[in-house]
BAFI-878025 format. One line per field, with one value per residue (C-alpha): x, y, z; chain. Coordinates in Angstrom, 2 decimals, decimal comma. Example, Ala and Ser with C-alpha at 12.3 -4.5 7.8 and 13.67 -1.06 7.14 Angstrom:
// residues 2
px: 12,30_13,67
py: -4,50_-1,06
pz: 7,80_7,14
zaza: A_A
//
This chain:
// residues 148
px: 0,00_1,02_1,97_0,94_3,97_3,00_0,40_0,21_0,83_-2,61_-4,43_-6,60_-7,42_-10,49_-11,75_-16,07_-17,49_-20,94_-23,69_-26,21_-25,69_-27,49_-25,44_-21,95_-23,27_-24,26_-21,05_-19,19_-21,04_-20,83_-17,17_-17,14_-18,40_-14,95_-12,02_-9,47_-8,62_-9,05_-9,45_-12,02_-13,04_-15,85_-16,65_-20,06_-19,24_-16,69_-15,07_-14,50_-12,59_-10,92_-9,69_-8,57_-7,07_-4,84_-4,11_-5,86_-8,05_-8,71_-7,01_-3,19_-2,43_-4,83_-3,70_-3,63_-6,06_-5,88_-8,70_-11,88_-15,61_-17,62_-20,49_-21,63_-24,46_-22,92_-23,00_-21,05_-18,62_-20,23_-18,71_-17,77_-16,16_-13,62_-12,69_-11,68_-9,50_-8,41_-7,62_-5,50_-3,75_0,30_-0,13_-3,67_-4,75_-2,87_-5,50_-8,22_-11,85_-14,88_-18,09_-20,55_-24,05_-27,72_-27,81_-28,10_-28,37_-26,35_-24,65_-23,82_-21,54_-20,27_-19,58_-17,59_-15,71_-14,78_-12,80_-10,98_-12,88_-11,73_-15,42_-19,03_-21,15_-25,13_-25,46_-28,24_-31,39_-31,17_-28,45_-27,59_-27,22_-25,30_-22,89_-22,41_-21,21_-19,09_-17,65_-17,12_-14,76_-12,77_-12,43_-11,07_-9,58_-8,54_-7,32_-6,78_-5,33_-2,09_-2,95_-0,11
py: 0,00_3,53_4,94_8,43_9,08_11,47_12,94_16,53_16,61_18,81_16,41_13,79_10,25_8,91_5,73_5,72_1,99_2,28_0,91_3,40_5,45_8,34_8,14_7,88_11,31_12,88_12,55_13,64_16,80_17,51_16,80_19,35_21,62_21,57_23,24_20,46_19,21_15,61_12,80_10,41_6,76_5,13_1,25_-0,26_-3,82_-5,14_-7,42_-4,29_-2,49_-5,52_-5,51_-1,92_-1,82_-4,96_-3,54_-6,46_-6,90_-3,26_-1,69_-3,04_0,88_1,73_4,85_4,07_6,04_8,41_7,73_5,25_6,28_2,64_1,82_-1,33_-2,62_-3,82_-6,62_-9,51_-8,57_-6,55_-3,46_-5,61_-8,47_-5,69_-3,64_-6,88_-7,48_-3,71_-4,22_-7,06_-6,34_-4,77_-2,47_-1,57_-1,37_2,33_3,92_4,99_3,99_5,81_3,80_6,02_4,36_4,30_2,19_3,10_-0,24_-0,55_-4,03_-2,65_0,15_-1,71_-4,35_-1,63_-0,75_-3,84_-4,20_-1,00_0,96_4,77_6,37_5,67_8,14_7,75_9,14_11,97_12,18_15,74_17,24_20,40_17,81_15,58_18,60_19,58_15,55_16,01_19,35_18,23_15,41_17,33_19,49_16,66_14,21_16,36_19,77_18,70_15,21_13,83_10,76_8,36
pz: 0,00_-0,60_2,40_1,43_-0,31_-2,68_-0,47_0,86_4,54_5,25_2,76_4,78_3,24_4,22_3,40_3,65_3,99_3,56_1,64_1,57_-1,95_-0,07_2,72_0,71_-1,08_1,80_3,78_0,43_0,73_4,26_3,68_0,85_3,48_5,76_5,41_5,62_2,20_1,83_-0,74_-0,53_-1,67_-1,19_-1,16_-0,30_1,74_3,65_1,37_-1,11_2,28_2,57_-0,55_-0,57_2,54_1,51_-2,20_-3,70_-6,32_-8,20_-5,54_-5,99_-5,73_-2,81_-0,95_3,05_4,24_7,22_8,82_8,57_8,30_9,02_8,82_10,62_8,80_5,54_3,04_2,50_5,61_8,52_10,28_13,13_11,23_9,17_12,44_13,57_10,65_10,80_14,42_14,11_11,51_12,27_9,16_9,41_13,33_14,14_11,46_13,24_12,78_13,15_13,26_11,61_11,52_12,25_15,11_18,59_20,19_23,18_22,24_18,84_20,58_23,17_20,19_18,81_21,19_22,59_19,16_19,60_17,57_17,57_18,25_17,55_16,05_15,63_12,20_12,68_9,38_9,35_7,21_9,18_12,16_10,19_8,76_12,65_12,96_10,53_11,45_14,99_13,89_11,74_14,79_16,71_13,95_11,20_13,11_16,91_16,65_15,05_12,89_12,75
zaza: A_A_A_A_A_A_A_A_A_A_A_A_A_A_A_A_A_A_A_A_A_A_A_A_A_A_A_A_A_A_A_A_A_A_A_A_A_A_A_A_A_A_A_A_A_A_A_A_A_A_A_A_A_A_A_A_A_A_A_A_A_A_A_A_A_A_A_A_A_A_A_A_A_A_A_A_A_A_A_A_A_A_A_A_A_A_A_A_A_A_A_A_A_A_A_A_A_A_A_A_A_A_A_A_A_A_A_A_A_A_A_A_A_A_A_A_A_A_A_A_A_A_A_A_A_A_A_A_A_A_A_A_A_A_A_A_A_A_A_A_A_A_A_A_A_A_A_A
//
């Protein structure tokens, strides 16, 4: 994987795993909305993250992202089954993940959590609500933290 070689410094790669076309377009454009520059790609199931996260498949040149927007509810591989891949992986478990989904069901975060995911955010419906979300953890991931 390309360990951001060629990448600008103050450029954040995200990597959004979500289903949900609505959802992948709506982050993009609350996204659009922040100041931090950043590059985004999108898959929709877990193999697909898999896959890019390990340069296989049509990713061989996969970019290592920065940071990782997941949702838990997918296809083929759940949430929970790739932060457990992400999280054991040497080369993949310092990235941090974001669980970014609809549930609010207490075993679902605790679930999370209990395989070291980074946060867990209840997506909100409401756009302006969701644009706060997504202000708030630039705030914290993209301005106030240092990403390995």
């Amino acid at each position: 994987m390309n360990d951001n070689v060629n990448t600008p410094r103050n450029q954040i790669n995200i990597l959004l795993v979500e289903d949900n076309p609505a959802d992948v377009l709506l982050t993009t454009e609350a996204l659009k909305e922040c100041s931090t520059p950043f590059t985004m790609t999108a898959v929709n199931n877990g193999e697909e993250a898999s896959d890019y996260l390990n340069c296989r498949g049509r990713y061989p040149d996969a970019v290592r992202p920065d940071i990782i927007l997941l949702d838990i509810n997918l296809p083929k591989k759940n949430g929970f089954e790739l932060l457990s891949e992400i999280k054991e992986n040497p080369g993949l478990k310092r990235i941090p993940v974001i669980i970014l989904t609809t549930s609010s069901a207490k075993q679902d975060v605790l679930s999370a959590y209990e395989l070291y995911a980074n946060s867990y955010i209840i997506k909100p419906i409401d756009f302006d609500d969701f644009l706060r979300v997504i202000r708030s953890l630039e705030n914290f991931w993209f301005d106030t933290a240092t990403i390995p």
